[in-house]
N, C-alpha and C positions, 0 to 999 in steps of 0.2 A: 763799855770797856773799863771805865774806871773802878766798877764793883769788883768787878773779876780781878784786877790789879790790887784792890784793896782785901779782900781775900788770899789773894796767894800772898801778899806782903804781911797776912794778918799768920797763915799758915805756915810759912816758910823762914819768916826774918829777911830783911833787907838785903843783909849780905849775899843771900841763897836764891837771888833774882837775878839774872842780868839779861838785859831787853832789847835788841835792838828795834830801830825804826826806820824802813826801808819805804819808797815810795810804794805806791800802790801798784798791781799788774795786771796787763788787759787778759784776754781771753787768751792768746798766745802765751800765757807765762812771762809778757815782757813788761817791764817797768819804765815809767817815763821819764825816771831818774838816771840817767848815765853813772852816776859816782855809785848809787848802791848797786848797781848793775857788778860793778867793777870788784866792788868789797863785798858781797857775798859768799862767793867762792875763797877769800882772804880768809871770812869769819869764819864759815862751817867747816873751813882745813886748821882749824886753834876746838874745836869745840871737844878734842879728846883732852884738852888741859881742864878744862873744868871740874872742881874740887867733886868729890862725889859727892850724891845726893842735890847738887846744885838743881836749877831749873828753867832750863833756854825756852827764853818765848821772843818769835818772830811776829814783830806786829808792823801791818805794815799802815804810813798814813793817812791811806786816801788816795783821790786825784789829786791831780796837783792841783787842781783850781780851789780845794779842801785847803789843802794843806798851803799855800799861799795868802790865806785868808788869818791875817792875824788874834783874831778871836778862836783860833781852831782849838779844840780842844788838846792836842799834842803841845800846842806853845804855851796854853794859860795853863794846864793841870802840869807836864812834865816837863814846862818851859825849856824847852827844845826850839831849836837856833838854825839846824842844818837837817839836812837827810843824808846818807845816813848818822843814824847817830847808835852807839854803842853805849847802855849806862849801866849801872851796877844800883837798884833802884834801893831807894833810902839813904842813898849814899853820894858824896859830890862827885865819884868818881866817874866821866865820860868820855867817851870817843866820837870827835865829830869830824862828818866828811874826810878831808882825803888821810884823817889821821887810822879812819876804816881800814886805809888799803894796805898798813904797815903791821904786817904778821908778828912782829914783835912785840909790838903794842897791843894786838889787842892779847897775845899770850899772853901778857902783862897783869891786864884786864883779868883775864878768867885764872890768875895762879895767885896774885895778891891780895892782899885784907886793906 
């Protein structure tokens, strides 16, 4: 993942990335994160504010027994604190956990530099 990340950030520019990171989901479609359960439907109802040419990627982080694991790759590369999280990559700009669930914010997110 990290190539791929380092490519579109090599392609795109920082600004022109915004990621979020949502827990993982079983076969059902369901995730064993309650909170990004919850801000998903918040995010993808803001994703028509996105500057054009932007470029949304849904990554999600694993099980949770991954993602619990301090050395995971999500906390030492994107030092990421929470699920979900909303970031704008190359940039200090984030959204974490129930800051997800606030439509305003993350319009925020995807209209400002």
């Amino acid at each position: 993942y990290s190539d791929l990340l380092l490519t579109l950030c090599c392609t795109l520019g920082p600004a022109d990335l915004n990621q979020p990171a949502p827990g993982d989901k079983d076969k059902q479609g369901k995730s064993w994160c309650p909170d990004c359960v919850k801000a998903e439907p918040v995010v993808r109802g803001q994703l028509s504010h996105l500057p054009e040419g932007s470029v949304f990627i849904y990554c999600q982080v694993g099980e949770r027994a991954y993602w619990k694991d301090p050395k995971n790759d999500f906390k030492e590369t994107l030092k990421l604190t929470g699920v979900p999280t909303l970031l704008r990559y190359g940039t200090p700009q984030k959204l974490v956990e129930e800051e997800c669930f606030k439509a305003d914010l993350v319009k925020m997110m995807f209209t400002e530099d």
